[in-house]
C-alpha positions as a Markdown table, in Angstrom:
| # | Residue | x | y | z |
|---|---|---|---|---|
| 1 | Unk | 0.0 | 0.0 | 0.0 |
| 2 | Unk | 2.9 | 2.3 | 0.8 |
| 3 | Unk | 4.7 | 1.7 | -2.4 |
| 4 | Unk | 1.2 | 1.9 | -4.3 |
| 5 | Unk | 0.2 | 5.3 | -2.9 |
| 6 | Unk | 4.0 | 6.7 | -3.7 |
| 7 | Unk | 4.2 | 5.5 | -7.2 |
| 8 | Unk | 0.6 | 7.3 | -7.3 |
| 9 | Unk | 2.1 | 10.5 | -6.4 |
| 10 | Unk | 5.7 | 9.9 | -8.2 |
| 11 | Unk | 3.9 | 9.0 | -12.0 |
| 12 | Unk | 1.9 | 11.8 | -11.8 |
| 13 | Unk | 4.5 | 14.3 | -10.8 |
| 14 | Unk | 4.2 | 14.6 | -7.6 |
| 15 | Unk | 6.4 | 15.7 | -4.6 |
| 16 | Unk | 6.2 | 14.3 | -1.3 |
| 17 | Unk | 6.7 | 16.2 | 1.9 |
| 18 | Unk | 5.7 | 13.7 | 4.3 |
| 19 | Unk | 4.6 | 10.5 | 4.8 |
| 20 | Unk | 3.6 | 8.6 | 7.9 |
| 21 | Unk | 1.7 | 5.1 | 9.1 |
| 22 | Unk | 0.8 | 3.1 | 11.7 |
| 23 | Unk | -1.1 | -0.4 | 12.0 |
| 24 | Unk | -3.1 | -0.8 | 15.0 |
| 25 | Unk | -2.6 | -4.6 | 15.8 |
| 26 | Unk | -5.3 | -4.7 | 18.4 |
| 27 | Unk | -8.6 | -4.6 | 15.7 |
| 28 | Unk | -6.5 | -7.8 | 14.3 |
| 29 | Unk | -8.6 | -10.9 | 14.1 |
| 30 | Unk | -9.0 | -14.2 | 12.6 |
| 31 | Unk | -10.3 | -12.1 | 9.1 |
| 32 | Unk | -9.1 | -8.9 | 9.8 |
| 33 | Unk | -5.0 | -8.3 | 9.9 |
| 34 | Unk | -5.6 | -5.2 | 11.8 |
| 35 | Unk | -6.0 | -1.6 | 10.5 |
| 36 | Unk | -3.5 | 0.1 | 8.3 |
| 37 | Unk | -3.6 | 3.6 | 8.8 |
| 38 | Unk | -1.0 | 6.7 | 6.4 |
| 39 | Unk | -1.1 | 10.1 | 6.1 |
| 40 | Unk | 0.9 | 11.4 | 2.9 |
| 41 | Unk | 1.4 | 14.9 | 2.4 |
| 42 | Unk | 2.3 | 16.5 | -1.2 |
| 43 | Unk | 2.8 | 19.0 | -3.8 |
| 44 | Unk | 0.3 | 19.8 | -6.6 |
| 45 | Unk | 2.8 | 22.1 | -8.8 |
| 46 | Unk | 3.1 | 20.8 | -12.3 |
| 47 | Unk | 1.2 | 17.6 | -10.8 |
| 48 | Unk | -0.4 | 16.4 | -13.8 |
| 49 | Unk | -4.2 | 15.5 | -12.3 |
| 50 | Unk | -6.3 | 18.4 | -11.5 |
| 51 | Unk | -7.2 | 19.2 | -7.5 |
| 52 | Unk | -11.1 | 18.3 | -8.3 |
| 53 | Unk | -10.4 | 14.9 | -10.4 |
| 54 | Unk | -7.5 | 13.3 | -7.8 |
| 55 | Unk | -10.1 | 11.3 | -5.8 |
| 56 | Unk | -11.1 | 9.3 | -9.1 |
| 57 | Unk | -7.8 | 8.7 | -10.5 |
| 58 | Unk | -6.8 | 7.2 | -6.9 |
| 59 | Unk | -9.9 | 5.1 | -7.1 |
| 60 | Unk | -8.7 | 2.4 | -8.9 |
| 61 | Unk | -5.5 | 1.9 | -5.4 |
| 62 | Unk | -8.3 | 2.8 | -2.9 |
| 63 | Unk | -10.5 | -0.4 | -4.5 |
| 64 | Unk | -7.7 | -2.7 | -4.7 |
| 65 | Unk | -6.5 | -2.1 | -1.2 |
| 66 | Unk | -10.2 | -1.6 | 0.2 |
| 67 | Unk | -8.9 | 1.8 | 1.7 |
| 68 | Unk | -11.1 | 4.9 | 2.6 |
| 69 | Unk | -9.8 | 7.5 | 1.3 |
| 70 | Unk | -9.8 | 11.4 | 2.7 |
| 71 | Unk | -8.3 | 14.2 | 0.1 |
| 72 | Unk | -7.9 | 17.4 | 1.6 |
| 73 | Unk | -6.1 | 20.9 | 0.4 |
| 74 | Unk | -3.8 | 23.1 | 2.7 |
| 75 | Unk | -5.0 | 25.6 | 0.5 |
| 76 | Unk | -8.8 | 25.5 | 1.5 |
| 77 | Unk | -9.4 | 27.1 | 4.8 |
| 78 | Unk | -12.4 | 25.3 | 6.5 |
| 79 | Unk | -15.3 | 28.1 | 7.8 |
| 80 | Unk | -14.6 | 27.6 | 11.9 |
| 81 | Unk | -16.8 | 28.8 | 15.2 |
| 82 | Unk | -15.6 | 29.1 | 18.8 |
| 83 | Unk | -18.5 | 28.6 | 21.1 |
| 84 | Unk | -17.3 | 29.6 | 24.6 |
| 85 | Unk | -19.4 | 30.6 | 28.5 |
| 86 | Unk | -18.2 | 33.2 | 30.5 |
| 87 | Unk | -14.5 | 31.8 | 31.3 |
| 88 | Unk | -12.2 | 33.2 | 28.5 |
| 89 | Unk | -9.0 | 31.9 | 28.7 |
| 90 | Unk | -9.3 | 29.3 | 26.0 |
| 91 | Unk | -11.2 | 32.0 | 24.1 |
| 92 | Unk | -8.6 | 34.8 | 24.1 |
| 93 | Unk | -5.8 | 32.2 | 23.1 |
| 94 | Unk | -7.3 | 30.8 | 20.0 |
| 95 | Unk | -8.1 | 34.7 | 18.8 |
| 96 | Unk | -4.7 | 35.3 | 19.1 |
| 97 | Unk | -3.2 | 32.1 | 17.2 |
| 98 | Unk | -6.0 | 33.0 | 14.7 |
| 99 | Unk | -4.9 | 36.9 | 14.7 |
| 100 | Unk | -1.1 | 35.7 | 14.4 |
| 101 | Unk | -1.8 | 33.2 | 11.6 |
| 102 | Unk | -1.3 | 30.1 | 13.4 |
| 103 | Unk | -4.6 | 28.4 | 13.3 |
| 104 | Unk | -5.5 | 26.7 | 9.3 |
| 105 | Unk | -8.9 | 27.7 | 9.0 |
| 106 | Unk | -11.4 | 30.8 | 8.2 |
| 107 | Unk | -12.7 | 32.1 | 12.3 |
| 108 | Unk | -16.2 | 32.9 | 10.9 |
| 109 | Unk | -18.1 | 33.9 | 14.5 |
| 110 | Unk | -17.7 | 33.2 | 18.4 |
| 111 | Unk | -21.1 | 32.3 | 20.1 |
| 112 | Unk | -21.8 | 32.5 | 23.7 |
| 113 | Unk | -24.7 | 32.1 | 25.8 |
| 114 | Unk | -23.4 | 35.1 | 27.8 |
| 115 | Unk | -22.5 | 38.7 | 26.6 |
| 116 | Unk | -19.0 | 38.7 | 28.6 |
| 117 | Unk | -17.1 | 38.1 | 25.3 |
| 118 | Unk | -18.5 | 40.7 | 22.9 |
| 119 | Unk | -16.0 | 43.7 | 23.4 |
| 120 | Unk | -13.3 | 40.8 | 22.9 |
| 121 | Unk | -14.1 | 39.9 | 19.8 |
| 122 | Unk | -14.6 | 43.1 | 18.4 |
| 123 | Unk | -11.3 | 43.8 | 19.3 |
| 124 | Unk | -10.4 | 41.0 | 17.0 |
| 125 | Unk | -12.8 | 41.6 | 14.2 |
| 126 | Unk | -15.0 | 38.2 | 14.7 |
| 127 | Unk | -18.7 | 38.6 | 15.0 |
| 128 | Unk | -19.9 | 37.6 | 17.7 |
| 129 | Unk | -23.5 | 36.6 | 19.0 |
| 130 | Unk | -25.1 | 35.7 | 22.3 |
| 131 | Unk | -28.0 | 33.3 | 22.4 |
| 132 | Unk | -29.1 | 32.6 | 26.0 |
| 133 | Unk | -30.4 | 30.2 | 27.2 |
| 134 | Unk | -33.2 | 31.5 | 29.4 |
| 135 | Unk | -36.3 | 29.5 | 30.3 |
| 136 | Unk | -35.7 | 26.6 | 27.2 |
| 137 | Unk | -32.6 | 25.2 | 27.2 |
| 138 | Unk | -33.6 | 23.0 | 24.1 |
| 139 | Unk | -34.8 | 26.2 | 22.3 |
| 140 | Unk | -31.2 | 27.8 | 22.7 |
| 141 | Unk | -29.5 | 24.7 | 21.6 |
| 142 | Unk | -31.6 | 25.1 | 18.2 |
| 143 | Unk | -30.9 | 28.2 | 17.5 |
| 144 | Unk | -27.3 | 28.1 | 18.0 |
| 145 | Unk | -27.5 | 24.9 | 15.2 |
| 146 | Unk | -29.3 | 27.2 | 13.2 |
| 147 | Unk | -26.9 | 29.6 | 13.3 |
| 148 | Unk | -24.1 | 27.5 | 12.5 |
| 149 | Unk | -25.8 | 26.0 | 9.3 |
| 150 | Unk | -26.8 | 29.5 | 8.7 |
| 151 | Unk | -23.3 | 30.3 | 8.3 |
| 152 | Unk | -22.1 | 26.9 | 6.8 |
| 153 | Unk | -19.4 | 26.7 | 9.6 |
| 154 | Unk | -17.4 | 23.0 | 9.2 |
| 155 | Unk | -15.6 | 22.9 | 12.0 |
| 156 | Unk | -16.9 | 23.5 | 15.7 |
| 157 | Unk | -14.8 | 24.2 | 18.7 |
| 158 | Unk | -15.8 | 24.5 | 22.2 |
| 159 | Unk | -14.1 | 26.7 | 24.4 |
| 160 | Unk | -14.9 | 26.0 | 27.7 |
| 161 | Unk | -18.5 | 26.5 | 26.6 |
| 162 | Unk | -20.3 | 25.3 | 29.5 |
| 163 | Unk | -23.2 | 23.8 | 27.7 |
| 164 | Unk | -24.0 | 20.1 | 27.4 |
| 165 | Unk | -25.1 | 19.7 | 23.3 |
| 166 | Unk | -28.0 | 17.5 | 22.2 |
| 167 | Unk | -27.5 | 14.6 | 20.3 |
| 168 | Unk | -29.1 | 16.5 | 17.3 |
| 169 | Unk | -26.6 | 18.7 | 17.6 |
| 170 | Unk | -24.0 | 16.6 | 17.7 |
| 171 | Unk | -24.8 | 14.5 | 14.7 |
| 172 | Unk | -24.6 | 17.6 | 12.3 |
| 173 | Unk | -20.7 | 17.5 | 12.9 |
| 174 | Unk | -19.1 | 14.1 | 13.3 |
| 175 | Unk | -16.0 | 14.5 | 14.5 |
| 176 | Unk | -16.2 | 18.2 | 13.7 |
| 177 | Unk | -16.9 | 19.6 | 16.9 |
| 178 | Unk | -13.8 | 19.7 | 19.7 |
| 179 | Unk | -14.4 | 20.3 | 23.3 |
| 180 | Unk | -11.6 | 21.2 | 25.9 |
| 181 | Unk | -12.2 | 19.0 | 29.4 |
| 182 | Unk | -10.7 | 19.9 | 32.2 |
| 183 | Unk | -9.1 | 17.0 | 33.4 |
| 184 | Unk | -7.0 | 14.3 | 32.2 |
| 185 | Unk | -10.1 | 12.0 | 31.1 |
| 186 | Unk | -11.2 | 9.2 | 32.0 |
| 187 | Unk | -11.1 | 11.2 | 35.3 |
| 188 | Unk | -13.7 | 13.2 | 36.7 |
| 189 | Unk | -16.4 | 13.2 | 33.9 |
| 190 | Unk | -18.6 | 16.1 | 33.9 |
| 191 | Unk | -19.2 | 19.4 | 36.4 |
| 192 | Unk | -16.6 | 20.1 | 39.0 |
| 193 | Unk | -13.5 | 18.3 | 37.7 |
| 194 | Unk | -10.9 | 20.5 | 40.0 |
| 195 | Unk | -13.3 | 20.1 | 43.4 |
| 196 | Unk | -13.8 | 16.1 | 42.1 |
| 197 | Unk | -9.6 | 16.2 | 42.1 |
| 198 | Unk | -9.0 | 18.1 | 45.4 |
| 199 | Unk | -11.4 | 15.5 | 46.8 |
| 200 | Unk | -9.8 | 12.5 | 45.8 |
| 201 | Unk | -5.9 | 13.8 | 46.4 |
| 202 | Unk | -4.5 | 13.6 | 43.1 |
| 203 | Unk | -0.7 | 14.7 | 42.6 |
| 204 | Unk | -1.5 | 15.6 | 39.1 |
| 205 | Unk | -3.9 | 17.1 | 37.0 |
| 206 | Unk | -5.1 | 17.3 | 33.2 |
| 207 | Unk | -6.5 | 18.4 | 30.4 |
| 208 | Unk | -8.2 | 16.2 | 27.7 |
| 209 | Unk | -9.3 | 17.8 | 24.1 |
| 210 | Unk | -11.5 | 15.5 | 22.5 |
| 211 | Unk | -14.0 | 15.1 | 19.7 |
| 212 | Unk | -17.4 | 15.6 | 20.9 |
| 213 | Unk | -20.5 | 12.9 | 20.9 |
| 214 | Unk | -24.0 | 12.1 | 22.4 |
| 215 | Unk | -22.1 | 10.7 | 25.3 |
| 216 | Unk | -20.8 | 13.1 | 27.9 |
| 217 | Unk | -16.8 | 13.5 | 27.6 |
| 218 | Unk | -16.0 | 10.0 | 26.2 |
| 219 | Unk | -15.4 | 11.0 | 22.5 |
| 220 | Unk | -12.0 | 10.2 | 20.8 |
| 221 | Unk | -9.3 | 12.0 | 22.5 |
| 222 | Unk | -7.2 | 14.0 | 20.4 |
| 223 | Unk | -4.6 | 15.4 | 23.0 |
| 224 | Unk | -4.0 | 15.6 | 26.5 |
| 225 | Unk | -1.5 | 17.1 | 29.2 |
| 226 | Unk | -0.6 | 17.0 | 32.8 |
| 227 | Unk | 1.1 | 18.9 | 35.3 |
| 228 | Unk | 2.1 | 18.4 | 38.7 |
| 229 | Unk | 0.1 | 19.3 | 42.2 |
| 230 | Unk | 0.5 | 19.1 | 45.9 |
| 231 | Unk | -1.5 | 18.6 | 48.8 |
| 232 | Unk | -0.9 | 22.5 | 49.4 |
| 233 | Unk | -3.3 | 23.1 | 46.6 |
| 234 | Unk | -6.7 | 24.4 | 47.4 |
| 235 | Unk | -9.3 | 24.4 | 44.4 |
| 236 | Unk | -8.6 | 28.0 | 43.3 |
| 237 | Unk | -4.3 | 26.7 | 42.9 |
| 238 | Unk | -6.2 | 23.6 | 40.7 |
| 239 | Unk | -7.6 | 25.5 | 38.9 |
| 240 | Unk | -5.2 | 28.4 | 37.7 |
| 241 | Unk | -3.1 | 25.8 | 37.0 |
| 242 | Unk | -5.3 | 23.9 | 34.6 |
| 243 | Unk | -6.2 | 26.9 | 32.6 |
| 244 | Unk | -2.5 | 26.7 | 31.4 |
| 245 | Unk | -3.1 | 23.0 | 30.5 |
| 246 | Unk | -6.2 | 23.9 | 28.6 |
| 247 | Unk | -5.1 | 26.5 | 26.6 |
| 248 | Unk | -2.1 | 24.4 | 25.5 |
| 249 | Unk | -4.2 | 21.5 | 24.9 |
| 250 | Unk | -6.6 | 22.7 | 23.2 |
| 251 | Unk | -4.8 | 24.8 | 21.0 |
| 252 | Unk | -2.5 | 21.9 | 20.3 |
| 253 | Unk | -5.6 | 20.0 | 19.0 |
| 254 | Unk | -7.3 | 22.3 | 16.7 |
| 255 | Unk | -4.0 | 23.1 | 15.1 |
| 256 | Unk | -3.7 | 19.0 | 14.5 |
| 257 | Unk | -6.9 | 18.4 | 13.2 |
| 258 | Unk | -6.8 | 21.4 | 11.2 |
| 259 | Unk | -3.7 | 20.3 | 9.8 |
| 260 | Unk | -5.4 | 17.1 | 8.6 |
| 261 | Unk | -3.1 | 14.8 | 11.0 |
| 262 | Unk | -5.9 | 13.8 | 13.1 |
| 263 | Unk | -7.6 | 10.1 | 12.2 |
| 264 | Unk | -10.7 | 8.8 | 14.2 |
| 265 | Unk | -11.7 | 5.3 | 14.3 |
| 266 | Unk | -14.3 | 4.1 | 16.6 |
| 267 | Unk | -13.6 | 6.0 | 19.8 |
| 268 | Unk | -10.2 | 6.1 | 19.4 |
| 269 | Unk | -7.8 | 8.6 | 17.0 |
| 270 | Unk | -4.4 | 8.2 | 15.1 |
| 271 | Unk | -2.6 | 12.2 | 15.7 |
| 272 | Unk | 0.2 | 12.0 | 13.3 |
| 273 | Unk | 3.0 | 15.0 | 14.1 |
């Protein structure tokens, strides 16, 4: 498969800039071998198939190896929104990587269901709305899916927005929408991680950034970090320290998956680097 893809790339005039696999031994079984898994990164100048007709002529390797295939272009930015509560930390760091360049994508808006963040953003030149949530939780999380689809965003990310999503919601983005949890996951699932970690002693904590699903913090994990504690800490040490962890790790995230170097599979994920 690796030779295959190559000599794809190589007859058609093709320059690689990097290439990278893995084979996950543990889906092996008595008629499956396991799962193969590459990422192969290259040059379209003076390639000699056109961006829009690549996917059929790799068809013919993608049906003898029985391979799904992705294609995606560096060049096309895809149309992102930051949803984000009243906390901004996460919020303030991904406008700036955005503002500097650093983050692959087009920032279309930053939704909230407070106002806290408006002056922010304008500072930044991103629209921003505020949907609250009021007496209908339900009727909030419709509007804010109408508003994405009004504004054909692709990519979601959840920036400590304090909001738990219908499943509705969440099927509109497949492993589209990323959520920053803070705490090194599986650990303390849900409200209150830092309190949930004071209580039960830990000597370190977390930060998990993960695809989002219908089930509360268990989708694929895309990156995670840790950092040392001490029995000196008090809830308010936890948790100044973890908003370094989160804005690291979720930054660190987006910038893979928008890169193209993130692969899910089940409730697992490949991250090449």
């Amino acid at each position: 498969m690796v030779a295959s893809v190559a000599d794809f790339v190589w007859r058609n005039g093709g320059n690689i800039i990097h290439a990278e696999q893995h084979t996950d031994l543990s889906q092996a079984g008595a008629d499956q071998p396991g799962l193969f898994f590459q990422r192969v990164e290259f040059e379209l100048t003076g390639f000699a198939v056109q961006r829009q007709d690549l996917a059929e002529a790799f068809q013919p390797i993608a049906d003898q190896f029985n391979m799904d295939v992705l294609i995606r272009c560096s060049a096309e930015l895809p149309r992102l929104a930051v949803l984000a509560s009243k906390a901004p930390h996460c919020l303030i760091d991904l406008l700036s990587r955005w503002h500097m360049g650093e983050l692959a994508a087009e920032l279309v808006l930053v939704a909230s269901n407070h106002p806290d963040h408006r002056e922010l953003c304008e500072f930044f030149g991103v629209p921003f709305y505020e949907l609250p949530v009021g007496d209908s939780p339900a009727e909030q999380d419709q509007q804010m899916q109408d508003l994405l689809k009004s504004k054909s965003i692709e990519q979601v990310v959840l920036a400590r927005y304090m909001r738990v999503l219908s499943p509705e919601f969440v099927e509109q983005w497949p492993n589209r929408i990323i959520n920053i949890h803070h705490s090194f996951l599986p650990a303390f699932v849900g409200a209150n991680p830092y309190r949930q970690a004071l209580e039960r002693g830990v000597k370190v904590i977390g930060a998990t950034a993960h695809f989002v699903t219908a089930d509360l913090d268990k989708g694929p994990i895309i990156a995670q970090d840790v950092a040392p504690v001490s029995h000196r800490d008090g809830v308010t040490e936890l948790t100044r320290k973890g908003r370094d962890l989160e804005v690291v790790v979720l930054a660190r995230a987006l910038e893979a998956h928008l890169d193209h170097r993130v692969l899910p599979y089940g409730n697992r994920t490949v991250v090449f680097h």
